[in-house]
C-alpha positions in Angstrom: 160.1 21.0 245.2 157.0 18.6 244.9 159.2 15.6 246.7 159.4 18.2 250.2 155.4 17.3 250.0 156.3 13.4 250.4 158.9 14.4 253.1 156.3 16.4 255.0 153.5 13.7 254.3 155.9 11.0 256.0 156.6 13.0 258.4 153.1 14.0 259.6 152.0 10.0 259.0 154.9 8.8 260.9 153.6 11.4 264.2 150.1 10.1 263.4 151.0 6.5 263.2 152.5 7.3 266.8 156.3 7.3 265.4 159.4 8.8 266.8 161.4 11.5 264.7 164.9 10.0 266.3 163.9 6.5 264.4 164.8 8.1 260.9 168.5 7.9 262.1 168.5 4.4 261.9 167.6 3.9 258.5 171.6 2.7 258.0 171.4 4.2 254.3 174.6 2.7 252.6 176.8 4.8 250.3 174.4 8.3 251.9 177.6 9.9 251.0 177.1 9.6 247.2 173.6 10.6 246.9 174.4 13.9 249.2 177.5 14.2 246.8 174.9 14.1 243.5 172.3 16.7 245.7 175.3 19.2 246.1 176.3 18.8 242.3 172.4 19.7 241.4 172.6 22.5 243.7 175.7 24.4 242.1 174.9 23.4 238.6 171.5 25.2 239.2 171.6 27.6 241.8 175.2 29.1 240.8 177.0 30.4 237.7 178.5 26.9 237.4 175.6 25.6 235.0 176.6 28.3 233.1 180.2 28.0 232.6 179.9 24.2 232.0 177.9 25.2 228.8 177.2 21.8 226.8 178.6 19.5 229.8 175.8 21.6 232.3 173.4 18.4 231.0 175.1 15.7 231.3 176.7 16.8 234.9 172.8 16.9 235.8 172.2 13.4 234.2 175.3 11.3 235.8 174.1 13.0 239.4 170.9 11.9 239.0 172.3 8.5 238.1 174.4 8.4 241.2 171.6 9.6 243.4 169.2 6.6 241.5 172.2 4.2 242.2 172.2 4.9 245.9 168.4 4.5 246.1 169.6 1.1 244.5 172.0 0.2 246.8 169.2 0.3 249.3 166.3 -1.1 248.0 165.8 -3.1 251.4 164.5 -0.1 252.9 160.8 -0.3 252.4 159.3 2.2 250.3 162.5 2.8 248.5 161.2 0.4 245.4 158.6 3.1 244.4 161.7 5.8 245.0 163.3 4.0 242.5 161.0 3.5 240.3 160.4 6.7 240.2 164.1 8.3 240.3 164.3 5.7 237.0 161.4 7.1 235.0 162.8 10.4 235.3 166.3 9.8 234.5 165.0 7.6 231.4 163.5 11.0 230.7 166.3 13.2 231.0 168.8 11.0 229.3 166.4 10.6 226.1 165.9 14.1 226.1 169.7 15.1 226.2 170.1 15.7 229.7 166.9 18.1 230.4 163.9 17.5 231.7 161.6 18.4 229.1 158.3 20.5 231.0 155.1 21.1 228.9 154.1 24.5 227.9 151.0 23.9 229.5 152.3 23.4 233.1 154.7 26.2 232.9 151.8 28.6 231.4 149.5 27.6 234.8 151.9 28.8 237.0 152.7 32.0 234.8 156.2 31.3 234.1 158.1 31.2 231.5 161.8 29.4 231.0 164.4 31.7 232.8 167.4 32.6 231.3 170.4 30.4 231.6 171.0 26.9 232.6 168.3 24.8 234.5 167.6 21.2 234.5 164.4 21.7 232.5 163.1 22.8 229.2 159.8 23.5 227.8 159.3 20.9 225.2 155.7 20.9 223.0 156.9 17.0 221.5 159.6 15.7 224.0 160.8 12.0 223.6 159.0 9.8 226.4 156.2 12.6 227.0 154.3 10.5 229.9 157.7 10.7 232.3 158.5 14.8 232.1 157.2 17.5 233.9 153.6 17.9 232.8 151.7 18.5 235.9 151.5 22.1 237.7 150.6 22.4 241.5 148.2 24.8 242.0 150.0 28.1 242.1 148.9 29.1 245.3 150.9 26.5 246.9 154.1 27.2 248.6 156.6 26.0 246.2 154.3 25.3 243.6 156.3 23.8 240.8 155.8 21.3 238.0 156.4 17.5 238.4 156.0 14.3 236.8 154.4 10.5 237.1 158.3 9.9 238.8 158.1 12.9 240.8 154.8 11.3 242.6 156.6 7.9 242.9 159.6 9.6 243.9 157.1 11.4 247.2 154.8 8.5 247.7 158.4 6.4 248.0 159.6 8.7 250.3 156.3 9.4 252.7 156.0 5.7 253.1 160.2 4.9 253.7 159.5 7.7 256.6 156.1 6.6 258.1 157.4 3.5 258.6 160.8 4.3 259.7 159.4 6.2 262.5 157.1 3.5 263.5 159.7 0.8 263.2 161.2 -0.9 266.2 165.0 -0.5 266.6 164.9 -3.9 268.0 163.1 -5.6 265.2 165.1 -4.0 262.4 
């Protein structure tokens, strides 16, 4: 949920900046299909009993998405601001992977939100001595936030990338692209 912030932040900088919405549409992402393909995986391994019933696999679904997604971001780099998206996307899939497909979140972060791990499968786990500890989750938001979550040094890459390939898409001249 941290990344909607950079989508928001772009958003508001590109209006500022005197940019039109209607510009984003001519980004001319290549291979969109795949990284809508690896954001609809995510979304049923996490928000459905699938992640469940793929038991061991649940992981490394989670992983290879996020690899496809990171290779479309790849695919792309062209776009400006999508270098820092993939910087970022690559930190935390070099996280995930060494961490056997989770996304390991301090005990710290979770404990400032007041949560604790739920039940069943989810892309993270609270980790005290998780392999690469600088890339995982170990930031909180400030709880009062809507959709206050915890987030990484590639999660702020990841929004930073994002807010800057929208500000300037929406300033951009279709003419000059």
């Amino acid at each position: 949920m941290f990344i909607l912030y950079g989508v928001v932040a772009g958003l508001v900088a590109g209006l500022l900046l005197g940019g039109r919405i209607e510009r984003l549409g001519d980004l001319g992402i290549r291979w969109a299909w795949l990284a809508v393909a690896g954001l609809v995986v995510q979304l049923v391994i996490f928000l459905t009993p699938a992640g469940d019933a793929l038991g061991p696999l649940a992981p490394w679904v989670y992983a290879l998405s996020t690899a496809a997604i990171l290779a479309v971001i790849l695919v792309n780099l062209r776009v400006p601001g999508l270098a820092l998206v993939a910087l970022g996307a690559a930190g935390n899939l070099a996280a995930i992977v060494a961490n056997g497909g989770y996304m390991p979140v301090s005990p710290q972060a979770l404990a400032s939100l007041g949560w604790e791990e739920a039940p069943g499968y989810s892309n993270s786990a609270a980790t005290a001595d998780p392999v690469l500890a600088p890339l995982t989750d170990i930031f909180a938001m400030p709880s009062w936030l809507p959709f206050a979550n915890v987030f990484s040094v590639g999660d702020v890459l990841i929004a930073i990338g994002i807010a800057v390939t929208i500000a300037l898409a929406m300033r951009r001249d279709p003419a000059s692209a």
